[in-house]
C-alpha positions in Angstrom: 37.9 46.2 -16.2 35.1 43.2 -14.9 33.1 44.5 -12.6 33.2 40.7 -11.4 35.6 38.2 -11.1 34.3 34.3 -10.5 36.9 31.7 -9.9 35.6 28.1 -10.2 37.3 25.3 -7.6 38.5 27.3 -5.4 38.6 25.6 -1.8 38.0 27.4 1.7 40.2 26.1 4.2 37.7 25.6 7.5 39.1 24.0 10.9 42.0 22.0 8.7 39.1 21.0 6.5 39.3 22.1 2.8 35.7 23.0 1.6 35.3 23.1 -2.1 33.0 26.2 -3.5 32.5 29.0 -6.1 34.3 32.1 -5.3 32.7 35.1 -6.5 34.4 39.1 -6.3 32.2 42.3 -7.2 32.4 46.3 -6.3 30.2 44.9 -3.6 32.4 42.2 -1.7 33.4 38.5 -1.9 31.2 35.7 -1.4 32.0 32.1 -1.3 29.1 29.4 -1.4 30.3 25.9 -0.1 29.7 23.2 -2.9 28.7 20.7 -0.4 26.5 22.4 2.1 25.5 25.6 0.3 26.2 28.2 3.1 27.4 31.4 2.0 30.0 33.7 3.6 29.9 36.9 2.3 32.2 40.0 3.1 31.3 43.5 2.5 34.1 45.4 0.4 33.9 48.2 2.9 34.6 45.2 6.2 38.3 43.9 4.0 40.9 45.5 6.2 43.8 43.4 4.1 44.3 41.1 1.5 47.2 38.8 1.4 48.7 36.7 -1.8 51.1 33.5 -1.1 52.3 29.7 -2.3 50.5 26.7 -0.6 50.0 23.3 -0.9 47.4 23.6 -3.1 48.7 26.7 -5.5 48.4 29.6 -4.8 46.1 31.2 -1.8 44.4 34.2 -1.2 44.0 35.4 2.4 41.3 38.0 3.6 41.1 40.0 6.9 39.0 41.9 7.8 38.4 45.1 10.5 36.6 42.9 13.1 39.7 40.7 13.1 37.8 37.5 11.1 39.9 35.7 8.4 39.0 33.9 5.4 41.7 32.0 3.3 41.1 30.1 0.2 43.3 28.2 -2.0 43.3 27.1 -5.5 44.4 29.6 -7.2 46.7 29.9 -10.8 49.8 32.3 -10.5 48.6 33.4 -13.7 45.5 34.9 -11.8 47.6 37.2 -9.7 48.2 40.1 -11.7 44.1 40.3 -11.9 43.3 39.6 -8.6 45.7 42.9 -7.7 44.3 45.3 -10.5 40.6 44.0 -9.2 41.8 44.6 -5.8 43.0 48.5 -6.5 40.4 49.2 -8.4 37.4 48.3 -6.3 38.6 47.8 -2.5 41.5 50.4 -2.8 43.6 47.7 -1.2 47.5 46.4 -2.1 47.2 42.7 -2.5 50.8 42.0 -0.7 53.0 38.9 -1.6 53.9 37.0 1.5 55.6 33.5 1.6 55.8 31.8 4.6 59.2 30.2 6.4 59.7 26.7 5.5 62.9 26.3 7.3 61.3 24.2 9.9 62.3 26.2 13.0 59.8 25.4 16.6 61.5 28.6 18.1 60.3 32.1 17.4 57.9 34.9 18.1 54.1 34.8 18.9 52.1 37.6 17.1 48.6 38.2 18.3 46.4 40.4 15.7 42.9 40.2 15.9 41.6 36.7 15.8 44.8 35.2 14.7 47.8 33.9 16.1 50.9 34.0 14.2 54.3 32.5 14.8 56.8 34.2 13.4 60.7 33.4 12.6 62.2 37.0 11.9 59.5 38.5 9.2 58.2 35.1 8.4 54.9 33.8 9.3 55.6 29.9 10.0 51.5 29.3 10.5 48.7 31.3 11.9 45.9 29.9 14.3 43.0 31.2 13.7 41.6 31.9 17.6 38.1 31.2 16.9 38.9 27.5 16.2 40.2 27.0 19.8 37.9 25.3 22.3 39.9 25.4 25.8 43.0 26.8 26.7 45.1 25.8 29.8 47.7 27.0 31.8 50.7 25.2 33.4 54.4 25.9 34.8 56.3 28.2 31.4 53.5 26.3 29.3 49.9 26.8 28.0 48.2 24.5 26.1 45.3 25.2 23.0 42.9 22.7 22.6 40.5 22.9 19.2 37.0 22.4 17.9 37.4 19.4 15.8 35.6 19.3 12.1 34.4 15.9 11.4 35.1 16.4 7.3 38.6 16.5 8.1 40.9 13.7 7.5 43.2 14.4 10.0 42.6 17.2 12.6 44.8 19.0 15.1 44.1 18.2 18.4 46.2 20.6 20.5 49.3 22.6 20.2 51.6 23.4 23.3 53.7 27.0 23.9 56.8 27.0 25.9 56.7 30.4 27.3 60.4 31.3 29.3 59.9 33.5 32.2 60.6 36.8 32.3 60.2 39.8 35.2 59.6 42.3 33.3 56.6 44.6 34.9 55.9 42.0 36.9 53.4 40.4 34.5 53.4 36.3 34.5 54.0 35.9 30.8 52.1 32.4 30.7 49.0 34.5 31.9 49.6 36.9 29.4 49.8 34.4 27.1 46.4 32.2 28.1 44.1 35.8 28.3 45.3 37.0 24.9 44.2 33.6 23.5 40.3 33.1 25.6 39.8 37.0 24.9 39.4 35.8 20.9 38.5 31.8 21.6 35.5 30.4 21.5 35.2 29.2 24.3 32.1 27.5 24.9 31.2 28.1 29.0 28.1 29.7 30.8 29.6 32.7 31.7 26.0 34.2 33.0 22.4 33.3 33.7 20.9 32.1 30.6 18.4 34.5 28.6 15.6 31.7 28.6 14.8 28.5 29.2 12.5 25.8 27.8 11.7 23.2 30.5 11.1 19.6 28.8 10.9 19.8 25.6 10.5 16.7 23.0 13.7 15.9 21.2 13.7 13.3 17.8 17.0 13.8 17.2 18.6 13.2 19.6 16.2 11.3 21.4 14.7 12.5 24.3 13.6 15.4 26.5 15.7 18.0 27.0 15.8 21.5 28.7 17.0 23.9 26.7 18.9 27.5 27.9 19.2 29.8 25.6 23.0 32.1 26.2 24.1 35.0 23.6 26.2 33.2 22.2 25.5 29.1 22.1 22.6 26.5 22.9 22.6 24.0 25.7 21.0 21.3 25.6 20.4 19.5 29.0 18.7 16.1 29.7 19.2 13.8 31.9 22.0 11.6 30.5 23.5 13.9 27.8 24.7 17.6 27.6 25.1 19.4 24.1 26.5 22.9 23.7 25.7 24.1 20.1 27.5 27.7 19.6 25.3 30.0 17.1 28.2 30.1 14.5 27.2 26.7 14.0 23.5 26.9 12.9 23.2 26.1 9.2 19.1 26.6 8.5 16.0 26.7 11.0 12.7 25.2 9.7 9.5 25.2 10.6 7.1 22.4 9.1 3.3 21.5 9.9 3.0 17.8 11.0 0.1 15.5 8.6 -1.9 15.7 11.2 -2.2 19.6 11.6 -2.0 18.7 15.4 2.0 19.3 15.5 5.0 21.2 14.8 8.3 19.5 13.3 11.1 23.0 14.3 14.2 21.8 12.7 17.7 23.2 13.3 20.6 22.2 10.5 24.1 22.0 11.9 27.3 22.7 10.3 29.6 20.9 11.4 27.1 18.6 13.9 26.9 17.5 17.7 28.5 14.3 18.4 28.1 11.7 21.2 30.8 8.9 20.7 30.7 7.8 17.1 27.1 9.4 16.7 26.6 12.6 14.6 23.6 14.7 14.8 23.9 17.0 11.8 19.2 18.7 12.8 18.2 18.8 15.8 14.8 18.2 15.6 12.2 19.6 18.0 8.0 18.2 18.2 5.2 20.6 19.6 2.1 20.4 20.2 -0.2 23.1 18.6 -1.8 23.7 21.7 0.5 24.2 24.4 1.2 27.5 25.1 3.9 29.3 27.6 4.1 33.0 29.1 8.2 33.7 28.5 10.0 36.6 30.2 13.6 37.4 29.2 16.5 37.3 31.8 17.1 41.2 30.4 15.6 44.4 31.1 14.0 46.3 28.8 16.8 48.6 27.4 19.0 45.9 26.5 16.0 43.6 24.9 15.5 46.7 22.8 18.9 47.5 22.3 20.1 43.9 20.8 17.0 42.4 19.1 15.7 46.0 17.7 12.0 45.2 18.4 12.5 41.4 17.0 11.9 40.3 20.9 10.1 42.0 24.1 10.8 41.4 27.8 7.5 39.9 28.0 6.2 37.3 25.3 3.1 34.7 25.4 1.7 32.4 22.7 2.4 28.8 21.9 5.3 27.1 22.5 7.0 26.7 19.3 6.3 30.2 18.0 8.6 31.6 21.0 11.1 28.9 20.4 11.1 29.5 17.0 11.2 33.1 17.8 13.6 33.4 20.2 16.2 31.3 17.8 15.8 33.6 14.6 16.5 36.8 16.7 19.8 35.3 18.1 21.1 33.2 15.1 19.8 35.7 12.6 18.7 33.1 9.9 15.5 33.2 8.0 12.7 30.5 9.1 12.2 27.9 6.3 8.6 26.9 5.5 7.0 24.7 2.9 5.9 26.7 0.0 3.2 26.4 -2.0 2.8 22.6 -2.6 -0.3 21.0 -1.9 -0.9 17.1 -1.7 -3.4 14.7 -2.5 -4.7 15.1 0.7 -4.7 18.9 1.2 -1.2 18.4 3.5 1.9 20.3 2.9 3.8 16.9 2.4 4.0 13.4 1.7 4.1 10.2 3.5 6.9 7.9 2.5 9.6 5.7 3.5 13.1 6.1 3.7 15.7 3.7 4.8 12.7 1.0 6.2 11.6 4.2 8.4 8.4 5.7 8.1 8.2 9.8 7.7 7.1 12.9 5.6 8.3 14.2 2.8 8.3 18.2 2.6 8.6 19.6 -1.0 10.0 23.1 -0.2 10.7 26.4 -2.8 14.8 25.6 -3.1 14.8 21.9 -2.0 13.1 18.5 -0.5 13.9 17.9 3.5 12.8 14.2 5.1 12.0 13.9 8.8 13.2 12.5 10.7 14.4 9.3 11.2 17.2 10.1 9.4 16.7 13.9 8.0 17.8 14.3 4.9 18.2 17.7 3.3 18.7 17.9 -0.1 19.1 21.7 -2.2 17.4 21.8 -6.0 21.1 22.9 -6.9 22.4 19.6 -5.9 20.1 17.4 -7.3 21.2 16.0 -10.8 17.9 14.5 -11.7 14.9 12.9 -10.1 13.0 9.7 -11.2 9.8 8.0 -10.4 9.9 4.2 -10.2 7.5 1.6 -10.0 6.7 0.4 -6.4 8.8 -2.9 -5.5 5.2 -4.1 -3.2 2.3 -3.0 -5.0 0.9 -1.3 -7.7 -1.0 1.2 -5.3 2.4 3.3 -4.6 5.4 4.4 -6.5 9.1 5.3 -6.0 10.6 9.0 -5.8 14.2 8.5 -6.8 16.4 11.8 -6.4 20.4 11.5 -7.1 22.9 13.9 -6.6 26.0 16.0 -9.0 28.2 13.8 -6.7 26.1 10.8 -6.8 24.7 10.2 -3.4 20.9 8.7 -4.1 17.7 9.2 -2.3 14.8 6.6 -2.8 11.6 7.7 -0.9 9.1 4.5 -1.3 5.7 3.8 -0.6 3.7 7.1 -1.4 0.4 6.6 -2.5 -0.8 6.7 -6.2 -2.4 10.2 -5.7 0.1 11.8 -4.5 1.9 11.3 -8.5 -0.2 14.0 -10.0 1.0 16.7 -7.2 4.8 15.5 -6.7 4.8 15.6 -10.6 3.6 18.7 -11.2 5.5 20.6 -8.6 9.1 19.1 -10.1 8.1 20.0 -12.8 7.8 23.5 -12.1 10.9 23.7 -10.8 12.4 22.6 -13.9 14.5 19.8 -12.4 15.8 17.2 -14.6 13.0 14.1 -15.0 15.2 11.2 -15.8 11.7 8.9 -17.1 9.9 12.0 -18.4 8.0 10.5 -21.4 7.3 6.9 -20.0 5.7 8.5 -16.9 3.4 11.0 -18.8 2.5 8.4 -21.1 1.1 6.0 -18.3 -0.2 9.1 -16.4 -2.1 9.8 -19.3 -1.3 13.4 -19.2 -2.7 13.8 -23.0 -1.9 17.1 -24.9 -0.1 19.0 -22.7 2.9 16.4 -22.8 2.3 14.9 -26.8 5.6 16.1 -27.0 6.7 12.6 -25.0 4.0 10.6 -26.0 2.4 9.9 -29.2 -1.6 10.2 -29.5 -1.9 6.9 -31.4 -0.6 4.9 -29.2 -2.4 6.9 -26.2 -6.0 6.0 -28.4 -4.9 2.4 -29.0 -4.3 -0.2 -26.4 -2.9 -3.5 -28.6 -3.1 -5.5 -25.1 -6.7 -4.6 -24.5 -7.9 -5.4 -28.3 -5.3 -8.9 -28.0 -7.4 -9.9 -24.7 -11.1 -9.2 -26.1 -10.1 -11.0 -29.0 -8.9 -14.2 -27.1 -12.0 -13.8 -24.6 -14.3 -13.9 -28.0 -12.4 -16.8 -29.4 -13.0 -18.9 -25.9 -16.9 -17.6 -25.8 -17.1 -19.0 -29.5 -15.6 -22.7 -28.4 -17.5 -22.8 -25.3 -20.5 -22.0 -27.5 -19.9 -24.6 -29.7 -18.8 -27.2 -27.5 -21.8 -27.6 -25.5 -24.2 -29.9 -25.4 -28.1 -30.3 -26.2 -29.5 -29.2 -23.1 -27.5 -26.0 -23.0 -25.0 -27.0 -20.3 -21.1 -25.4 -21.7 -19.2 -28.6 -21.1 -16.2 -26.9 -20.4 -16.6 -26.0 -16.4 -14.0 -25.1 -14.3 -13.0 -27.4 -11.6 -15.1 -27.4 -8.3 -13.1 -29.4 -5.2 -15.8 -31.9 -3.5 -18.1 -32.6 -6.4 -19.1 -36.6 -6.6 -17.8 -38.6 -9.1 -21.2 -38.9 -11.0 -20.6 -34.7 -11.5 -16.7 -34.8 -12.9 -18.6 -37.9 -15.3 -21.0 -34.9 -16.6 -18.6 -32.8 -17.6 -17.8 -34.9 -20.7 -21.8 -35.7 -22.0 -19.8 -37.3 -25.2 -18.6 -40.5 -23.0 -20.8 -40.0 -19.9 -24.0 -42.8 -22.0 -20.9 -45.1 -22.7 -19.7 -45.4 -18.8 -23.0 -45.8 -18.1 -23.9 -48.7 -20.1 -21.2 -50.8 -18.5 -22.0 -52.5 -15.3 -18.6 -52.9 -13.4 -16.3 -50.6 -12.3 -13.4 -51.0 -14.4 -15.5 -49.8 -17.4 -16.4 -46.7 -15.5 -12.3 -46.0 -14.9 -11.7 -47.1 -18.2 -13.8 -44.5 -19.7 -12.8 -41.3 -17.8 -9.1 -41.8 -19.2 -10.4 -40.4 -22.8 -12.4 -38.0 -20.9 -9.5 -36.0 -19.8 -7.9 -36.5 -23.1 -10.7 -34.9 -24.8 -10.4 -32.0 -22.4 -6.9 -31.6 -23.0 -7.6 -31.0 -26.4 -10.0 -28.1 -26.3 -8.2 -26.6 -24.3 -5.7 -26.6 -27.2 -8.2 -25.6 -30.0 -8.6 -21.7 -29.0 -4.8 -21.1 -29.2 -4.9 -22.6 -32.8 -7.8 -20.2 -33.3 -6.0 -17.1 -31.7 -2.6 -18.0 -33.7 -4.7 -17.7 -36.8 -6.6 -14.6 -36.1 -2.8 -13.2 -35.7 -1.5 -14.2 -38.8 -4.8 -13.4 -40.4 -4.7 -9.0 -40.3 -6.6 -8.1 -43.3 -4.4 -5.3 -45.0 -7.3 -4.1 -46.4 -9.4 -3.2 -43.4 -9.8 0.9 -42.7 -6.6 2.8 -41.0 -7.0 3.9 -37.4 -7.5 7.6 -37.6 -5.0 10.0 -36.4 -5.4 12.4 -33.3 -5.6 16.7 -34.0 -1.9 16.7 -32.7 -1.0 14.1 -35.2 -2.9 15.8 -38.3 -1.0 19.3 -37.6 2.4 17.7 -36.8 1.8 16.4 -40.4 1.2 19.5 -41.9 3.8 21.3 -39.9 6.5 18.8 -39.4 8.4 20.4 -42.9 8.0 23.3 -41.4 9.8 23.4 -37.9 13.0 21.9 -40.2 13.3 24.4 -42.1 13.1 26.5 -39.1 15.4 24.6 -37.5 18.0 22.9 -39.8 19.8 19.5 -38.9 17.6 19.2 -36.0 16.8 15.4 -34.9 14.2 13.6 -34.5 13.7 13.3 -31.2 14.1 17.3 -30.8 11.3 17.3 -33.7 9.2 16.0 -31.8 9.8 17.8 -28.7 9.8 21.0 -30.1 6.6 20.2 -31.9 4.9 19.6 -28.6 6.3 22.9 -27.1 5.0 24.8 -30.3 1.3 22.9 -29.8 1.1 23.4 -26.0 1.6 26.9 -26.3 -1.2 27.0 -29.3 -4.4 29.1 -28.8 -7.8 27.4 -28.4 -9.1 29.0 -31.4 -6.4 27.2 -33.4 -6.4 23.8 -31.8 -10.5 23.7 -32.3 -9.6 23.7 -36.2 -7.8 20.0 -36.0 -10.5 19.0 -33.7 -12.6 19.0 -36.0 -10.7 17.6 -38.7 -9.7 15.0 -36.3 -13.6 14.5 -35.2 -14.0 14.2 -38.9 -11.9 11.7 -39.7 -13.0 9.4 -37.1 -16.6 9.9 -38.6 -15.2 8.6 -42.2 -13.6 5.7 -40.2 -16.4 4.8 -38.7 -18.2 4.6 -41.5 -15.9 2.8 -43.6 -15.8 0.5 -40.7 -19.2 -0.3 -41.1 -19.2 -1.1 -44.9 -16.3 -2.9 -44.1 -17.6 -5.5 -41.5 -20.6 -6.0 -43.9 -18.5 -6.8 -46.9 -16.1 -9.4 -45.1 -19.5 -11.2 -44.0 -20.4 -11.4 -47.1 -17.3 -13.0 -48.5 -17.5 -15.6 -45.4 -20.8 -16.6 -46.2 -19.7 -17.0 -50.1 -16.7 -18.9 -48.6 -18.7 -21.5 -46.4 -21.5 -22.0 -49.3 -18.4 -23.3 -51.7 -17.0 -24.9 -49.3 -20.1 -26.9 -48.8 -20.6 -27.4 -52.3 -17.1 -28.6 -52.9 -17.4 -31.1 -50.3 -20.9 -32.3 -51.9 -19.2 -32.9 -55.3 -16.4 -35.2 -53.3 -18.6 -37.2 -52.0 -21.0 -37.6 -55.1 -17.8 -38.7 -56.9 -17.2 -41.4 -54.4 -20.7 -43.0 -54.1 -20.3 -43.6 -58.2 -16.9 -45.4 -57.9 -18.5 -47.5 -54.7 -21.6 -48.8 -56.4 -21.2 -52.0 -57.3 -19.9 -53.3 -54.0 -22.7 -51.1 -51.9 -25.1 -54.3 -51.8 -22.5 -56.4 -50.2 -21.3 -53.8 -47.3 -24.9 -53.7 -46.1 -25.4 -57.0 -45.7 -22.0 -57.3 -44.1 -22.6 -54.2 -42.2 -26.2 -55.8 -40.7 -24.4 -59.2 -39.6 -21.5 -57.8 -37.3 -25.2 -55.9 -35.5 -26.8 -59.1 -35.2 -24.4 -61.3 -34.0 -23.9 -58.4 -31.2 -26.8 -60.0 -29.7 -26.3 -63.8 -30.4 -23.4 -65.7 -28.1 -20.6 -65.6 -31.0 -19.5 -69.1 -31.6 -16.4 -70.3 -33.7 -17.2 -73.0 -36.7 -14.4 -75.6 -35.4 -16.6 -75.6 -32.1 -19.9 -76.6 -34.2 -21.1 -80.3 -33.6 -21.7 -82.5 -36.2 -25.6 -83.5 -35.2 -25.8 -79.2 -35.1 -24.6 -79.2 -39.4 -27.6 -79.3 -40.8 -29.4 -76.4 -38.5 -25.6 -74.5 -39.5 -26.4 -74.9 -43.0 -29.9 -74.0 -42.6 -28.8 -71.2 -41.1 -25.9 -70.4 -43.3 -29.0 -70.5 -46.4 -31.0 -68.0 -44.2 -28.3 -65.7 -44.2 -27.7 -65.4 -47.9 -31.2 -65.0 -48.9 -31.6 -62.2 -46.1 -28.3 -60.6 -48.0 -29.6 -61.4 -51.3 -32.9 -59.1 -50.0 -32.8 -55.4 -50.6 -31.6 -53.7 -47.4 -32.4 -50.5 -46.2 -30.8 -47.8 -48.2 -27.4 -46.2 -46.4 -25.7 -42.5 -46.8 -23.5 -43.6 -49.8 -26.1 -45.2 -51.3 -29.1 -42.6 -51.0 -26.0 -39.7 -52.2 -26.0 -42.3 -54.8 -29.4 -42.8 -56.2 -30.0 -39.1 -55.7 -27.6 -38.3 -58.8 
């Protein structure tokens, strides 16, 4: 036989509340660990006093009691699973797993049963429900009648309020039977009322949550809070996890206290009840108990007599009477040598403490969340600003957690310690890619692409292209006439920005000219602005195919040499668990052996360097080549026009001196010449042709011409 039996979705029945969990049996005990809040009950086998097997709503249930009187029921179960719940049961507790069904015939008269902390109405043998007495908050007392009134669990759908007992009288030994009735029930109940003077108290402390300062008395059994508008009575049973966590400031004390199920005011649930000291306030504390019974209930955790600072003894005090470990941060570390982070969380402000088994948030509102829980974790670009980023953290049953606004630096730590803890990364290989975490990740990210930034070479290319225009776009005197716009310059400064039309606005006297002529100006602009993305477009499309290849990283050249090898090792493996076992295999390589593709990596950039080289030199050469033909070809073109324009070269000169002179001459039309003026016309006309008929000054065409 198992020495263990584990039963999955099984569900704890907990003030009418059913509380989904693990189950778990061993030669040990039982232990059951709550799905939701991860509290663990655990019963010793040697503490089961009986064990009881019977049909519910749900199934089957399995029903535990034990010799102090406590009872456990949890439902869920198979019929199948009975026959090995009983053999586990004989073997390892030496106890008869008993088959009881309860009475379903709907009966409100019958017997009340009390046995240990439950009370059982019975119709003949039958069990027609049980009360479990610790669940019962007040009981009252009338005329044959006493009322049970219950601690209510928020989780619940629908809760029991109270249930009323008509008791008949009876004179037998002169015992009231409703009295009877009423002690059996607050001797078991738990009651919560200050039945003594409290152990301790702490005079004005500072409460977060909930807000304000309260005195709190410390009884054996519950906490009371007391301030000035509100009361809270929190019974020990109720205390989940205690933590204590160093403020940012290493000034002050956060002590936490996690409550299962929480304090209420109105609609208001406080589920931590969160505490603020100073560092260095102290108190002197003396215990409402003498010395024997100090030492006889805490064992030496606690003295009569204690002094130090204030939330120490609180802190203290509360472990020796809940009995709960103290919860500190662990080893984490931030950026700035604090044991958490600043973030936000809901548009509140607060701190961020990365602990050994989970993350907890104070305070406004605390949020505990268990590594158990968490179904992955993700970090997100900052909504605001590049400066911070997002820590994203959602749950197996889908609740999610964004804490925004922590600083850059903090990355490196936050990352690192998740890490660790192995929890699932949902972004893993974009992140370590733009951390730039190198080889220890090269499983994620490849090295090329690491080396290479195509953005970076794209915008050095375009700024060269722009430097080139500018260059070549400027005028005599040096000036780049592309400036950029500077509000409040004069008019004469915006006419200097184009030199090309500036002399021609200037050589007109009136105004309109001078309008007239900055129109083409901001044409002109408009169109070298355009030239450099003609430029850019063509040094795209332009890639020489010929140029050297990039050369590859160390973890590149040994993935290529090993890459046949992890598939045989691993057959029908995919690609993307190629790679990611290739980076395990590489992280976890020696020195020694990495230093080998370091140098054939450092040599192979040296050969691409110095093909590099030879190949810059070569492609000048070939664009030197290319202008001198180009030059050459358009000296042919034009050497073949000036022959087919050479008879008619005479004529355009003359024509082309005329328009130049009569620039200078009031132009007058020959309809408008008087008769008396026809003999100076002619004159004139006769000048004319023998000024043509002269050789002119030789133009361009011609002097390409007579040059052949």
């Amino acid at each position: 036989m198992a020495d263990t039996l584990e039963f999955n979705e099984i569900y704890q029945e907990v003030k009418g509340s059913m509380n989904d969990g693990r189950l778990r049996l061993s030669r040990q005990g039982v232990i059951f660990k709550n799905s939701k809040t991860g509290k663990v009950d655990n019963i010793q086998a040697s503490e089961l006093a009986e064990g009881v097997w019977r049909r519910v709503a749900l199934g089957h249930g399995l029903k535990l009691l034990t010799k102090n009187g406590h009872v456990y029921k949890y439902d869920g179960f198979r019929e199948s699973e009975f026959d090995k719940l009983s053999d586990f049961f004989k073997a390892h507790y030496c106890l008869e797993l008993a088959e009881k069904d309860l009475c379903v015939k709907g009966w409100n008269w019958g017997t009340v049963r009390f046995g240990g902390q439950l009370l059982s109405f019975d119709i003949g043998e039958q069990p027609v429900f049980e009360i479990p007495l610790s669940n019962v908050s007040q009981c009252t007392t009338g005329k044959n009648e006493v009322t049970l009134e219950f601690h209510q669990n928020d989780d619940a759908e629908v809760s029991l309020m109270e249930v009323r007992f008509y008791v008949p009288p009876t004179q037998e030994d002169g015992v009231d039977p409703v009295e009877a009735f009423a002690q059996n029930v607050l001797s078991k109940a738990d009651v919560i009322q200050a039945t003594g003077d409290a152990i301790c108290i702490f005079r004005e402390l500072q409460c977060l949550t909930p807000r304000g300062r309260y005195d709190i008395r410390i009884y054996p059994t519950f906490l009371h809070l007391h301030g000035k508008t509100f009361d809270y009575k929190i019974p020990y049973t109720t205390v989940l996890r205690l933590f204590l966590l160093p403020h940012k400031d290493q000034r002050q004390m956060f002590f936490v206290i996690s409550l299962d199920p929480p304090i209420k005011q109105g609609q208001t649930r406080y589920h931590f009840l969160i505490l603020l000291f100073s560092k260095d306030e102290d108190i002197s504390l003396t215990l409402n108990m003498n010395e024997e019974e100090v030492e006889k209930r805490f064992e030496g955790r606690l003295t009569k007599n204690m002094s130090g600072s204030l939330y120490e003894m609180v802190s203290r005090v509360m472990k020796a009477l809940v009995n709960r470990k103290i919860t500190v941060p662990g080893n984490f570390q931030g950026h700035s040598g604090a044991q958490c982070i600043t973030c936000s969380y809901k548009a509140s402000s607060g701190l961020l403490y990365p602990l050994e088994r989970g993350f907890i948030y104070v305070h406004k509102p605390p949020v505990h969340i268990r590594f158990d829980e968490i179904s992955f974790v993700n970090f997100a670009r900052g909504t605001t600003t590049t400066r911070s980023f997002d820590f994203e953290i959602e749950t197996k049953q889908g609740t999610q957690y964004t804490f925004s606004s922590i600083e850059r630096e903090e990355y490196g730590k936050l990352f690192d310690f998740v890490n660790a803890k192995k929890l699932n990364i949902k972004n893993r290989g974009l992140k370590e890619r733009k951390k730039g975490m190198k080889q220890s990740y090269d499983e994620y990210a490849d090295s090329d692409e690491d080396q290479h930034d195509a953005y970076l070479e794209r915008m050095k290319e375009e700024g060269k292209i722009r430097e080139e225009n500018a260059n070549d776009s400027s005028d005599g005197s040096g000036e780049e006439t592309d400036e950029s716009f500077n509000p409040g310059e004069e008019d004469d400064d915006v006419a200097e920005e184009f030199d090309s039309n500036a002399s021609a606005s200037s050589s007109s006297g009136d105004g309109d000219s001078d309008r007239d002529d900055k129109k083409p100006a901001k044409k002109a602009k408009i169109v070298k602005d355009r030239k450099p993305r003609k430029k850019q477009q063509e040094s795209k499309k332009g890639k020489d195919p010929n140029a050297p290849k990039r050369p590859m990283s160390a973890y590149m050249l040994w993935l290529n040499a090993n890459r046949e090898k992890i598939k045989s090792d691993h057959p029908g493996i995919s690609i993307t668990d190629l790679f990611k076992k290739a980076g395990e295999l590489w992280k976890a390589m020696s020195k020694e052996k990495k230093e080998e593709w370091d140098r054939k990596a450092e040599d192979a950039r040296r050969d691409y360097e110095k093909a590099m080289k030879e190949y810059s030199v070569g492609s000048k050469a070939d664009s030197h080549r290319g202008e001198r033909s180009k030059k050459k070809k358009k000296k042919q073109e034009k050497q073949m026009k000036g022959k087919g324009d050479k008879k008619g070269a005479t004529s355009k000169s003359s024509s082309s001196k005329s328009p130049s002179k009569s620039m200078s001459d009031s132009f007058k039309s020959k309809e408008f010449v008087s008769s008396d003026e026809s003999s100076s016309a002619e004159s004139k006309k006769e000048d004319s042709e023998e000024e043509g008929a002269a050789s002119p000054p030789p133009s361009s065409e011609d002097s390409a011409s007579g040059s052949d």
